[in-house]
C-alpha positions as CSV (number, residue, x, y, z in Angstrom):
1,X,71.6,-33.8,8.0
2,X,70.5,-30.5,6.3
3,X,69.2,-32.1,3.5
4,X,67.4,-34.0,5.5
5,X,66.1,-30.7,7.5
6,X,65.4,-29.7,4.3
7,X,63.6,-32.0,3.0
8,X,61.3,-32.3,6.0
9,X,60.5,-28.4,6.0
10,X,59.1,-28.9,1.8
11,X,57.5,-31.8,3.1
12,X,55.9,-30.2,6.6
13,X,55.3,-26.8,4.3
14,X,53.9,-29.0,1.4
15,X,51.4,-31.3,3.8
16,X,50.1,-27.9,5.4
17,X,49.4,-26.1,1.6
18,X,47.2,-29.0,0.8
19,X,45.4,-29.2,4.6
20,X,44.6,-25.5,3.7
21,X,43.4,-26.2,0.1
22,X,41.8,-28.7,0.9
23,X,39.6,-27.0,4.1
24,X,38.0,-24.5,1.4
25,X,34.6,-25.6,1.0
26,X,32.0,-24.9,-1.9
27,X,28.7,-24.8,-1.0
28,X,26.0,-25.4,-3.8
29,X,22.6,-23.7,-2.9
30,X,19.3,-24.2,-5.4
31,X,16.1,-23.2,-5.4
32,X,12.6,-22.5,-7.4
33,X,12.6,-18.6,-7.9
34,X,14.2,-16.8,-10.2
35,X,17.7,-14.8,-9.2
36,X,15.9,-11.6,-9.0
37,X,13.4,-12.6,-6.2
38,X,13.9,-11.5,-2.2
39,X,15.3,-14.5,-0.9
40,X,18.3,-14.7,-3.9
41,X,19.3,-10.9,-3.9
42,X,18.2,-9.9,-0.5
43,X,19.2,-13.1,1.6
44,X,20.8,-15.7,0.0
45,X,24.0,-13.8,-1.4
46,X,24.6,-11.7,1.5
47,X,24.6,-14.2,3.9
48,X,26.8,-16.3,1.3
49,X,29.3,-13.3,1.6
50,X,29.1,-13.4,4.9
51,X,30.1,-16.6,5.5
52,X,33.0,-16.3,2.7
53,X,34.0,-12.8,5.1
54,X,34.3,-14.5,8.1
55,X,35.9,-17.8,6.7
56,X,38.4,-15.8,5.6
57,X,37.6,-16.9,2.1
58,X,37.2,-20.5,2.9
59,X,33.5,-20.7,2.0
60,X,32.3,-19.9,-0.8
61,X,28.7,-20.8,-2.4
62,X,27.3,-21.9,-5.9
63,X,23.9,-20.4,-6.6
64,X,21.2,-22.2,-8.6
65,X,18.0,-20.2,-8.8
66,X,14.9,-21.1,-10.7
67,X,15.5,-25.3,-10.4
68,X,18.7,-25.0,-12.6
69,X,20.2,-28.0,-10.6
70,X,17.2,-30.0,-12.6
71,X,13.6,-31.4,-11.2
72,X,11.1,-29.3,-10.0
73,X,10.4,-27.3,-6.9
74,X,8.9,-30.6,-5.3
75,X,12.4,-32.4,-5.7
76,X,14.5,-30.1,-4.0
77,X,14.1,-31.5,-0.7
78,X,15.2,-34.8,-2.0
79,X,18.2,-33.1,-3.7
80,X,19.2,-31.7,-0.2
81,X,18.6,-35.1,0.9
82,X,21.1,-37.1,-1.7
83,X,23.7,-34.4,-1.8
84,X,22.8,-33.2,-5.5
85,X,22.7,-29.5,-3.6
86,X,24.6,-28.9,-0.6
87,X,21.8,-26.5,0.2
88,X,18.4,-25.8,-0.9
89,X,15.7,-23.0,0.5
90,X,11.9,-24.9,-0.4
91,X,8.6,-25.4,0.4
92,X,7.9,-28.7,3.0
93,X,4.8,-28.2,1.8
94,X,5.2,-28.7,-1.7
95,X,6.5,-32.6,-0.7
96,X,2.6,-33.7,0.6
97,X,2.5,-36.0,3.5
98,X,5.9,-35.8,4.7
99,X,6.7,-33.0,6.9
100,X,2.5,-33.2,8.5
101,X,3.2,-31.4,11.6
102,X,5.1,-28.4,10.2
103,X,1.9,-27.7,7.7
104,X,0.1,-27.0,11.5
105,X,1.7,-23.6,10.4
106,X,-0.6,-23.5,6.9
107,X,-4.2,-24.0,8.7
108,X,-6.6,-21.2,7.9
109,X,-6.4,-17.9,9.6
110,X,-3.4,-18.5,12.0
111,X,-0.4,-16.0,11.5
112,X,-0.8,-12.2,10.5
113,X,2.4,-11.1,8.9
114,X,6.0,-11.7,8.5
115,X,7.6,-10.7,11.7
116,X,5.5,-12.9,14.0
117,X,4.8,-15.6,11.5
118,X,8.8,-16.3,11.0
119,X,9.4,-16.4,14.9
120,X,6.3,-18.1,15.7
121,X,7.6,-20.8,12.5
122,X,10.6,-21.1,13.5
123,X,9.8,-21.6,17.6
124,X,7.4,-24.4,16.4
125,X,9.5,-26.1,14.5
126,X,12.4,-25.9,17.4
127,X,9.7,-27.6,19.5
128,X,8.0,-30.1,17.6
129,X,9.6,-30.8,13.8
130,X,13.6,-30.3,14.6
131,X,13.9,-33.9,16.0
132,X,11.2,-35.8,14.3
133,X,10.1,-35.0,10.7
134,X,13.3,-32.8,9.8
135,X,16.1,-34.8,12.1
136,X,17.9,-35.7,8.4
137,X,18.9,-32.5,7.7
138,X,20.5,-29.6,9.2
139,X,18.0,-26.9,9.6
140,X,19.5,-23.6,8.6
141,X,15.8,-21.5,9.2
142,X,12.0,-21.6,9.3
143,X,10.3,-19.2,7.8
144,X,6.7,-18.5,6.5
145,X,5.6,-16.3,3.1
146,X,4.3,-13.2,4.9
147,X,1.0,-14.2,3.9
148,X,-0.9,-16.0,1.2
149,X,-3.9,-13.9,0.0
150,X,-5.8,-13.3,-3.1
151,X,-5.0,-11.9,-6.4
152,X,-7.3,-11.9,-9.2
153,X,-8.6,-10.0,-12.5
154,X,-12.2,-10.1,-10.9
155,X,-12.9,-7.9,-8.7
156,X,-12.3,-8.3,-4.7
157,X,-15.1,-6.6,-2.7
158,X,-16.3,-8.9,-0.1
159,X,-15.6,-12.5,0.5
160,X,-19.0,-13.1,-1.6
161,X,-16.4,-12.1,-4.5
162,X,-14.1,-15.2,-4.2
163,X,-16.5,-17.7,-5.6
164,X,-15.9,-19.0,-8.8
165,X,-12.5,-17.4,-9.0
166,X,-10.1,-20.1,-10.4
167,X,-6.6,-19.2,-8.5
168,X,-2.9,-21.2,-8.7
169,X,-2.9,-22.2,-4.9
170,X,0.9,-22.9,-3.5
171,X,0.0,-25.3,-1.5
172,X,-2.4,-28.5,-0.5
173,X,-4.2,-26.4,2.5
174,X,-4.2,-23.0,-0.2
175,X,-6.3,-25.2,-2.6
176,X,-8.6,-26.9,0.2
177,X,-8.9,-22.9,2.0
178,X,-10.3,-21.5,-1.6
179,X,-12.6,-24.4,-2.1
180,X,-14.2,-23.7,1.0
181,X,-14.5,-20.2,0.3
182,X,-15.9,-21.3,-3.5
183,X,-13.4,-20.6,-5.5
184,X,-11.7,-23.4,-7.4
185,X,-8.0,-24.4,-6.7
186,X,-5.2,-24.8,-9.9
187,X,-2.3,-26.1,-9.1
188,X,0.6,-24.1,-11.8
189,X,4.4,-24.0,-11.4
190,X,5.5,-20.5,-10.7
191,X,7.5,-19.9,-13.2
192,X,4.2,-20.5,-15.5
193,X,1.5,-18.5,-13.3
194,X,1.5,-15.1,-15.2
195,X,1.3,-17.0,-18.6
196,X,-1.4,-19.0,-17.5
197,X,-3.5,-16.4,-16.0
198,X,-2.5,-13.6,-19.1
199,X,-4.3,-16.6,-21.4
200,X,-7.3,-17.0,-19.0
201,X,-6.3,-20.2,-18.0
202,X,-7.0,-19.3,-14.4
203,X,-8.2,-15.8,-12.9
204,X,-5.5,-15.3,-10.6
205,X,-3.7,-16.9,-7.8
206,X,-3.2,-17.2,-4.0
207,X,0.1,-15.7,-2.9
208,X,2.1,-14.0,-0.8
209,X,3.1,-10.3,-1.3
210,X,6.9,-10.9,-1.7
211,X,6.2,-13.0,-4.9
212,X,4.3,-10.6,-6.8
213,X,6.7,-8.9,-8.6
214,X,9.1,-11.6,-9.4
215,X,6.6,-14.0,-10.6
216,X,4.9,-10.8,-12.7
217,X,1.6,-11.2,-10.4
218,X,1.0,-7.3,-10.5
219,X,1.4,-7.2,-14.2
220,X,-1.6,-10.1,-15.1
221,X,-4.0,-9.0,-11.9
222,X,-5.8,-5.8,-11.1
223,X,-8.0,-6.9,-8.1
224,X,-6.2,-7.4,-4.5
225,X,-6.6,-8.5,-0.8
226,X,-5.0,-7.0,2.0
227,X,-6.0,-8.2,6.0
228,X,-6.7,-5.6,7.9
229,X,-3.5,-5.4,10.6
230,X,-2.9,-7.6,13.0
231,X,-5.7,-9.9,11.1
232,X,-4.4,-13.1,10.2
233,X,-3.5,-14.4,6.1
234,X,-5.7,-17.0,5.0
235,X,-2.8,-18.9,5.2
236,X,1.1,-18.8,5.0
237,X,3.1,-21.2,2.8
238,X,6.2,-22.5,5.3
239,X,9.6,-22.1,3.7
240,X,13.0,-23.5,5.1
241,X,16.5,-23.1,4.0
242,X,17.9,-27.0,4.4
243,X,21.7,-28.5,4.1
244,X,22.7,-31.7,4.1
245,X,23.7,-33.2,7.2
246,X,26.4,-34.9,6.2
247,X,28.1,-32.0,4.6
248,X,27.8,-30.1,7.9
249,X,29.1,-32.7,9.7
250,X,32.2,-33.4,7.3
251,X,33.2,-29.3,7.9
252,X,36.2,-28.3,10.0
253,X,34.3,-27.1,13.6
254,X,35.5,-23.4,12.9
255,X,33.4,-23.3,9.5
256,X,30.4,-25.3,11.6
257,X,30.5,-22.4,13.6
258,X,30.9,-19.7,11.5
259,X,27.5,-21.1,9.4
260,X,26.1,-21.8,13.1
261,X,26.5,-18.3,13.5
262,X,24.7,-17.0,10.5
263,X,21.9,-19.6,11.0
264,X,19.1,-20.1,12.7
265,X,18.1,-16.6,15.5
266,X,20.1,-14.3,12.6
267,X,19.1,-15.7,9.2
268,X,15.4,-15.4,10.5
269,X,15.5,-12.0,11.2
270,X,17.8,-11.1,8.0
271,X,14.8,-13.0,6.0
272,X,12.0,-10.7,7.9
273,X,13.9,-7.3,7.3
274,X,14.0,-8.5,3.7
275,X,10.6,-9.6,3.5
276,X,8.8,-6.7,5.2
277,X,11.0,-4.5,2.7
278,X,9.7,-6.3,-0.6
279,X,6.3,-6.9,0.9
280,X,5.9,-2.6,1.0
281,X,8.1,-2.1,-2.2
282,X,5.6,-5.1,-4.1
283,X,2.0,-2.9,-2.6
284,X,3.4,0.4,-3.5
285,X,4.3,-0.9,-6.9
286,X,1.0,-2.6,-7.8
287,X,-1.0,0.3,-6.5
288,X,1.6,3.0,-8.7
289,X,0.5,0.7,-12.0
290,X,-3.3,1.1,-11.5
291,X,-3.9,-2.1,-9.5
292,X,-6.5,-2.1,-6.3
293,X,-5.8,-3.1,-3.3
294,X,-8.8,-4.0,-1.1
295,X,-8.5,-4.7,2.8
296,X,-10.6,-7.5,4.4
297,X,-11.7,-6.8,7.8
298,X,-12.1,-8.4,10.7
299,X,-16.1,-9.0,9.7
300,X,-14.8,-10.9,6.7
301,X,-11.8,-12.8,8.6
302,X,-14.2,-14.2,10.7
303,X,-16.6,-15.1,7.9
304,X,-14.2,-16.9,6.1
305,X,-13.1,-18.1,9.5
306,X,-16.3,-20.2,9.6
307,X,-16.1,-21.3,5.9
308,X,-12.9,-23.0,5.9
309,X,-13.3,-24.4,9.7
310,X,-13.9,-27.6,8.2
311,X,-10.3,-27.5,6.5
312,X,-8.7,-27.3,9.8
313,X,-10.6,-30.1,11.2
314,X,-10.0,-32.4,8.5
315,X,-5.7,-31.4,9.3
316,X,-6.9,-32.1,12.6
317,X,-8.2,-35.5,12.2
318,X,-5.5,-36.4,10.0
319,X,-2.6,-35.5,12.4
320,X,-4.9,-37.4,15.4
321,X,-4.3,-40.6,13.3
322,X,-0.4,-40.1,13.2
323,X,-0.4,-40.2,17.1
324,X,-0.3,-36.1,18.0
325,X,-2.8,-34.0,19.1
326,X,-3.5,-31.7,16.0
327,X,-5.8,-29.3,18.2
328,X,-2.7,-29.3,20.9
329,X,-0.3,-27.8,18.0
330,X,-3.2,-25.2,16.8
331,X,-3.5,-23.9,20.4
332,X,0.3,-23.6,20.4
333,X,0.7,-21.6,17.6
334,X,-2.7,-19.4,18.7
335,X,-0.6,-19.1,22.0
336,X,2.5,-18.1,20.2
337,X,1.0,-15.2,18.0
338,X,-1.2,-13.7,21.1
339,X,2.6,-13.4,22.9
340,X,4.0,-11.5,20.2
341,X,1.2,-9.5,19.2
């Protein structure tokens, strides 16, 4: 009888060691910048220790900056999508054609910084993307760039000043947005930008703020453009931190909720305090190494307004055809940005 008792205590103690070994969870997270950039230091490894904090050690992550999982920027979502990354933070925008009604965000002259564009992005795509273009993925958050604006080794007076420029663009409306204002539109990975523009391959390139120092932007480009305040970007580029759904589903519910918790309402405003914190630190920097900084107006946001109206018709049209109102989804994010504002 007690070596029975006995036996049944290893075998009780033995069976709960391994339901405990076996409940840690690894998560693997990639994405296209390098390790140094705002999203890896700032965001991306403390929310990881976060969630390893309040596991108890039970989650842990696996970082892969700058595509070291393989593929390009492009193929991240579908990464996410197969389970080659648990995890990825991207660009929808970089995978044309398939999340349409998020790029609403990316029309010309829309959001004017960081801190409304993130809750306005990720309000919108609560409302009209969670359940329809994003419904195969767990949506961790929503965010937008800051700002894409222009950076160039010709000078940036007026808006007169962006024709002929040749800029890297980020995205499919950044390239239609400087076409319209005459420039011409070069589509570069970003780990190649500074090279390409340092041999006069292009002049510059469309970006946000946050990325200029990372990607080396204030070391190639002299010339600058800054919206007045409360003036919309000519565009953002929408970012979103994506894990696969069927590795959130296979969790324990305590480590669902612990990630629930760090998601979402919390991860968006870690990502703006970081964002508004590099955006400064990246201004003061290029202005400290000789670089100018020029601020367009509200004169020249509505000149280039009129220019690239035709770029947010054509989006327009081409949502109309998949069945949504494309004006109806402009209006909501106009209505969005004049509440917090």
């Amino acid at each position: 009888m007690k070596t029975t008792k006995l036996f049944l205590t290893l075998a009780l103690a033995t069976n709960t060691s391994s339901v405990f070994a076996n409940d840690n969870v690894v998560l693997k997270i990639g994405h296209f910048l390098p390790a140094l950039s705002t999203m890896h230091k700032q965001v991306l490894e403390p929310w990881c220790q976060d969630l390893n904090n309040d596991s108890q050690g039970r989650i842990s992550c696996q970082l892969y900056p700058s595509n070291q999982l393989g593929g390009t920027a492009g193929q991240l979502i579908d990464q996410v999508r197969t389970g080659v990354a648990d995890i990825v933070w991207t660009a929808p925008g970089y995978s044309p054609g398939r999340f349409k009604t998020i790029e609403a965000l990316e029309t010309p002259f829309l959001l004017p910084n960081a801190k409304v564009g993130n809750k306005v992005a990720w309000e919108f795509f609560q409302k009209y993307a969670k359940d329809t273009e994003f419904k195969a993925f767990k949506v961790l958050s929503v965010q937008t760039d800051g700002g894409v604006t222009f950076h160039s080794n010709k000078p940036l007076k007026s808006v007169d000043d962006l024709k002929g420029n040749k800029l890297r663009t980020p995205t499919r409306l950044a390239s239609q947005i400087i076409q319209a204002l005459g420039g011409s539109a070069i589509s570069i990975a970003p780990s190649q930008v500074a090279e390409s523009i340092s041999k006069g391959v292009v002049d510059g390139a469309m970006g946000a703020w946050e990325v200029v120092p990372p990607t080396k932007l204030d070391e190639v480009t002299k010339y600058h453009v800054m919206p007045t305040a409360g003036q919309p970007f000519p565009t953002v580029t929408v970012l979103t931190l994506v894990m696969n759904q069927k590795k959130y589903d296979s969790l324990p519910v305590d480590l669902k909720a612990i990630i629930d918790k760090h998601s979402g309402d919390a991860l968006i405003e870690r990502i703006t305090t970081a964002w508004e914190k590099a955006e400064q630190e990246a201004r003061d920097k290029t202005l400290a190494t000789g670089g100018v900084i020029n601020e367009f107006g509200a004169e020249h946001t509505v000149q280039m307004q009129q220019l690239t109206e035709k770029v947010t018709q054509s989006w327009i049209e081409s949502i109309n055809k998949s069945g949504q109102s494309g004006q109806q989804l402009i209006d909501e994010i106009k209505n969005m940005v004049k509440i917090l504002q």
